[in-house]
C-alpha positions in Angstrom: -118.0 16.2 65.8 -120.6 13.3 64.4 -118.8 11.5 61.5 -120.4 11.0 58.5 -118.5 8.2 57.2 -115.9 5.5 58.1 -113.6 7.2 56.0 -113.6 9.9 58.4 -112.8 7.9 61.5 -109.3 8.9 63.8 -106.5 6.7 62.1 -105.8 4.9 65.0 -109.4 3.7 64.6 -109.1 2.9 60.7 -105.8 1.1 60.9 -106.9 -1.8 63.5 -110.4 -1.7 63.2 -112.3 -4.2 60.3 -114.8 -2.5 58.1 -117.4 -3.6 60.1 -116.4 -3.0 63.5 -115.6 0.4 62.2 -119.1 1.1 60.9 -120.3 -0.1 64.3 -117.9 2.4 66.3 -119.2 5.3 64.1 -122.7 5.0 64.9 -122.1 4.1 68.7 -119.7 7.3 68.7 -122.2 9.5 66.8 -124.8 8.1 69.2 -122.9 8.9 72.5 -121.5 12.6 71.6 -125.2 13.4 71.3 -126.3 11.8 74.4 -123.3 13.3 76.1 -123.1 17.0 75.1 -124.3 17.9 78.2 -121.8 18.1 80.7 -124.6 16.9 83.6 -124.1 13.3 81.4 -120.4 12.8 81.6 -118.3 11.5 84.6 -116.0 13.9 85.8 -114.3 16.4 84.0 -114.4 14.0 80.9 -114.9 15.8 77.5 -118.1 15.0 74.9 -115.4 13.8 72.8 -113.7 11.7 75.0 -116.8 10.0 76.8 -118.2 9.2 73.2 -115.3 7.4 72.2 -115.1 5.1 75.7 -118.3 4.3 74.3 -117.5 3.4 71.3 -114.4 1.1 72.1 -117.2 -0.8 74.6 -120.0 -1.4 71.7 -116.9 -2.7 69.5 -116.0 -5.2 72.5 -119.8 -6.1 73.2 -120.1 -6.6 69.2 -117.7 -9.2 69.7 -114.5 -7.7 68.8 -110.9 -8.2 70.6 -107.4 -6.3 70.6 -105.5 -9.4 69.0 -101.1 -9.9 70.0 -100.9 -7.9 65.9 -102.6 -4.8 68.0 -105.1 -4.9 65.8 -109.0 -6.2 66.5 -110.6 -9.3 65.1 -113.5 -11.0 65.2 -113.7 -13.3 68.1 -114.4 -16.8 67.0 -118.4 -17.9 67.7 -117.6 -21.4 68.9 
């Protein structure tokens, strides 16, 4: 299911993501579960659901996010 709005997000991504890395794991997660509702485009016997959100957790790392000791993400410093 594509959200429409951070707001709508799992919990466990609401409560440790910021705003912004939130709004940027909606779109990559609305992006992959249309790329990947054919099961020809998953690995294994991975569900849409499941594959999209893998890809969403990456795009929040490549954005330059990280899990910090709190278990919550935060910006990594740009130094």
């Amino acid at each position: 299911m594509p959200y429409s709005a951070i707001s709508d997000l799992p919990d466990n991504v609401r409560n440790v993501l910021p705003k912004h890395a939130q709004e940027i794991y909606k779109e990559a997660c609305n992006s992959a579960l249309e790329q990947y509702k054919h099961d020809n485009k998953r690995d294994g016997n991975e569900s849409q659901e499941e594959a999209a959100h893998k890809v969403a957790w990456s795009a929040v790392k490549k954005a330059g996010y990280s899990k910090g000791d709190d278990g919550t993400w935060h910006e990594n410093s740009k130094e």
